[in-house]
VOZA-279466 format. One record per residue (C-alpha): x, y, z; chain. Coordinates in steps of 0.1 Angstrom, whole numbers, padded with zeros to 4 digits. Layout:
% residues N
     xx     yy     zz  chain
      X      Y      Z      A
...
END
This chain:
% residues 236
     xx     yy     zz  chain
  -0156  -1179   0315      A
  -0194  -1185   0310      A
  -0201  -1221   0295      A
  -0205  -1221   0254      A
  -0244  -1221   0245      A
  -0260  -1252   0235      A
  -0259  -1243   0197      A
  -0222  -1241   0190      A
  -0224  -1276   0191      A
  -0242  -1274   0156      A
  -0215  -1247   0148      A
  -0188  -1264   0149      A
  -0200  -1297   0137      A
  -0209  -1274   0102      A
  -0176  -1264   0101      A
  -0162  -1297   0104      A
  -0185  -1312   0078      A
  -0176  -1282   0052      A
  -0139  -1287   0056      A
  -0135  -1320   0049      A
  -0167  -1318   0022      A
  -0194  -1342   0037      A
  -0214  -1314   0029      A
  -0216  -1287   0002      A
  -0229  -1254  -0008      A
  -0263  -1262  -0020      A
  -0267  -1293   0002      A
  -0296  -1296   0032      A
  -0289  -1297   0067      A
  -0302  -1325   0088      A
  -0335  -1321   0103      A
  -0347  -1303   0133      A
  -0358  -1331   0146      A
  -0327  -1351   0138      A
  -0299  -1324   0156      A
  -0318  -1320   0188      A
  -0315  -1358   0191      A
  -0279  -1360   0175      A
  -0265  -1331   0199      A
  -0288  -1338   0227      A
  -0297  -1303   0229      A
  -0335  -1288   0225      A
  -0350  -1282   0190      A
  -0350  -1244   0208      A
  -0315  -1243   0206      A
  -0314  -1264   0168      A
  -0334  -1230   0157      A
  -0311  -1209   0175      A
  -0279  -1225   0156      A
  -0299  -1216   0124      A
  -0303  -1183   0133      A
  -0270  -1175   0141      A
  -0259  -1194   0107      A
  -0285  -1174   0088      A
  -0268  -1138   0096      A
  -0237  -1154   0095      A
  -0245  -1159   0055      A
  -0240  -1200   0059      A
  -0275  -1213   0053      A
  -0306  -1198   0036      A
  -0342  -1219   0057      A
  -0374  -1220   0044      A
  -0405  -1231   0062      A
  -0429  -1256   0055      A
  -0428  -1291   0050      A
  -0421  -1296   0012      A
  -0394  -1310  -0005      A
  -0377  -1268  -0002      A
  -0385  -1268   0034      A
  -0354  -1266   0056      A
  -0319  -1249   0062      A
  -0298  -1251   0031      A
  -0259  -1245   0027      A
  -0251  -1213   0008      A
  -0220  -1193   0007      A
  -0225  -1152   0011      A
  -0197  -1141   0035      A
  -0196  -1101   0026      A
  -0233  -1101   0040      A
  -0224  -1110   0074      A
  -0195  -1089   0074      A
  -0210  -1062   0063      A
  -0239  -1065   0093      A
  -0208  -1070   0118      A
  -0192  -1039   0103      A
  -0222  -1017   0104      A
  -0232  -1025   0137      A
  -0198  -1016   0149      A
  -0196  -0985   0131      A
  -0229  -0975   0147      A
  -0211  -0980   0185      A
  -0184  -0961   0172      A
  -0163  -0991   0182      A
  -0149  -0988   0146      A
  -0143  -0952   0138      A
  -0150  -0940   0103      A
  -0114  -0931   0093      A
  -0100  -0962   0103      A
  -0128  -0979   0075      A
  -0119  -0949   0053      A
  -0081  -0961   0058      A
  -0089  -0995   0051      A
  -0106  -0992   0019      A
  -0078  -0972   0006      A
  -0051  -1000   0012      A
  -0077  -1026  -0001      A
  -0087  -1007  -0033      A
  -0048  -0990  -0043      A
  -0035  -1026  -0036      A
  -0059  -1042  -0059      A
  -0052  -1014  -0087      A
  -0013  -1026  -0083      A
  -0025  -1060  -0086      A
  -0048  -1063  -0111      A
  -0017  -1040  -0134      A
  -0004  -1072  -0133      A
  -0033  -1099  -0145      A
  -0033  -1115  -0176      A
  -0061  -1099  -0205      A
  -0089  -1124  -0204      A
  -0122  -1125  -0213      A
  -0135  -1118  -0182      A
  -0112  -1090  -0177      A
  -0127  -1074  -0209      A
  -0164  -1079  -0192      A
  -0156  -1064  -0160      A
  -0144  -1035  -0175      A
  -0175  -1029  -0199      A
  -0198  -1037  -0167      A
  -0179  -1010  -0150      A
  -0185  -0987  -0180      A
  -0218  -0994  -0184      A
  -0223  -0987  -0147      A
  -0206  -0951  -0153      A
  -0229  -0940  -0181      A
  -0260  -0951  -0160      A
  -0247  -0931  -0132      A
  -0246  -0900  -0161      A
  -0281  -0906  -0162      A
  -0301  -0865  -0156      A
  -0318  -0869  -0127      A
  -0305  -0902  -0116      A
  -0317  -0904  -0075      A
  -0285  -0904  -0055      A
  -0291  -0939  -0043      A
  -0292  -0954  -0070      A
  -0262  -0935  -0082      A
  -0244  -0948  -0046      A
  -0254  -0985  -0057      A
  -0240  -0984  -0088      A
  -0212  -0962  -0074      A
  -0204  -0993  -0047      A
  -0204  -1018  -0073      A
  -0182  -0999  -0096      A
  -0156  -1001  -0068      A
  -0158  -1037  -0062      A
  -0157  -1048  -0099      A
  -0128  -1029  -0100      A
  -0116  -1045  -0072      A
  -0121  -1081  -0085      A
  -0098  -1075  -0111      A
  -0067  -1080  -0087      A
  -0080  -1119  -0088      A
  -0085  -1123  -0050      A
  -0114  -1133  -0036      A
  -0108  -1125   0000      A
  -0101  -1088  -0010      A
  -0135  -1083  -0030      A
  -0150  -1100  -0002      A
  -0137  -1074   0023      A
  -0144  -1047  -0006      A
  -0178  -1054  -0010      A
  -0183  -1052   0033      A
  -0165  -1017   0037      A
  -0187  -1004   0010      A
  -0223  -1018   0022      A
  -0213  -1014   0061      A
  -0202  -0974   0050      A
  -0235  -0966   0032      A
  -0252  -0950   0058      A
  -0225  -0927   0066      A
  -0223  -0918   0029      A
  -0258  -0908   0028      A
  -0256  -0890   0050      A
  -0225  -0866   0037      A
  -0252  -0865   0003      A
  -0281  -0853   0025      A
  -0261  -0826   0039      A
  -0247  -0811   0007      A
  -0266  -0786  -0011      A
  -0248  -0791  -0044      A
  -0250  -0829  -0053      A
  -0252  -0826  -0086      A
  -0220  -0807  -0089      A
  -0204  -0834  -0063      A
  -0217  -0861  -0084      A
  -0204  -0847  -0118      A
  -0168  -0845  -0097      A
  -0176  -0879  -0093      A
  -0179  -0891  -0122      A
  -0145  -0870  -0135      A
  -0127  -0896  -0108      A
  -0145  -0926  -0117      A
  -0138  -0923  -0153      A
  -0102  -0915  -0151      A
  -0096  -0946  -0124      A
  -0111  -0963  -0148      A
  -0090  -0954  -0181      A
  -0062  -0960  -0157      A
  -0071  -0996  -0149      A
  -0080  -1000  -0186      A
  -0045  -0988  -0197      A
  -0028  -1009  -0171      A
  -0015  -0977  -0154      A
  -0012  -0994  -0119      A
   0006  -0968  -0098      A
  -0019  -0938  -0120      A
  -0049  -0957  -0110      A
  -0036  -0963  -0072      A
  -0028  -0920  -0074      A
  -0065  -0916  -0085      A
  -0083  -0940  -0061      A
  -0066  -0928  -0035      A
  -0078  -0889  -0046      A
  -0110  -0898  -0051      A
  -0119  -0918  -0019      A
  -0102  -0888   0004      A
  -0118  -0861  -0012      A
  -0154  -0880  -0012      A
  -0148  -0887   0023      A
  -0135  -0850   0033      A
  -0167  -0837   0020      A
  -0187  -0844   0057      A
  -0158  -0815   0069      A
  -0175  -0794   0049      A
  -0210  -0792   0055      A
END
């Protein structure tokens, strides 16, 4: 087994400190100068460590040598998975059905769930974000990748609603590591705007579901409206 490089040192001494809290999201990570000396590794390898933690979503660095120079703690996990995920869709490691499968148990489980969550007021405002993103989408002449942006984050609002952070997380990776395949399927078609206006049928009817609390209905239409979106590249 080849030896672990010099910067998972820094790795696992991050994770360490986040678990038990000696440091936070929004905190600054020791100097450069300062982990070379305290891991007894080169500042080569310090830079490496912030690399890797960069694209792993766990720090945000700036240059310079002001008080906002450095590596500082942030939290964006569906960024880094949805790199991995893309990445591995590309080698075909990860076949397209098997994501298309996965956002189908993700997305008719969170309809279930979120049947089941109490009215709130931030219920209420996901739901009017949602619509609001549906009449945008409505727009003539909307480009179609604007329509796919709004179209992804439709999905994961509804999504949240089941109240688990770990499954929006996951949501909100399957749909950015999948957007080059479904731009794709759009280039190919010769009718968008007939596809889109289908669309938009789906979307507003998964979403009176969810409104209504119509669990099982809104899990029926989900899982209509992501096979027949996905069946489309069949047809070209």
């Amino acid at each position: 087994m080849p030896a672990p490089r010099a910067y998972t040192a820094i790795l696992a001494w991050l994770e360490d400190q986040l678990r038990t809290g000696v440091i936070s999201v929004g905190e600054k990570l020791p100097g450069e100068r300062h982990l070379a000396e305290q891991f007894e590794i080169s500042r080569a390898s310090v830079r490496e460590a912030i690399r890797v933690l960069d694209a792993m979503g766990l720090v945000r660095s700036a240059t310079g040598s002001g008080p906002s120079a450095g590596a500082v703690v942030i939290s964006e996990p569906s960024t880094a998975l949805a790199w991995a995920l893309r990445m591995h869709i590309a080698t075909q490691a990860l076949p397209i059905g098997d994501i298309v499968e996965a956002r189908l148990l993700l997305e008719t489980q969170a309809a279930l769930e979120s049947e089941k969550r109490p009215d709130s007021p931030e219920r209420r405002r996901i739901l009017e974000e949602a619509a609001q993103l549906l009449d945008e989408m409505d727009t003539p002449g909307l480009p179609a990748d604007r329509f796919h942006e709004s179209d992804a984050q439709f999905h994961i609002l509804l999504t949240s609603l089941a109240g688990n952070v770990v499954v929006e997380t996951m949501m909100a990776s399957l749909r950015e590591a999948t957007i080059g395949y479904v731009q794709e399927t759009v280039s190919g078609l010769e009718s968008w705007p007939e596809v889109s206006c289908t669309l938009q049928e789906q979307h507003r009817g998964v979403l009176q579901a969810v409104r209504e609390r119509r669990g099982e209905d809104a899990a029926e239409a989900l899982r209509h409206h992501i096979t027949w979106f996905y069946g489309l590249s069949d047809h070209r």
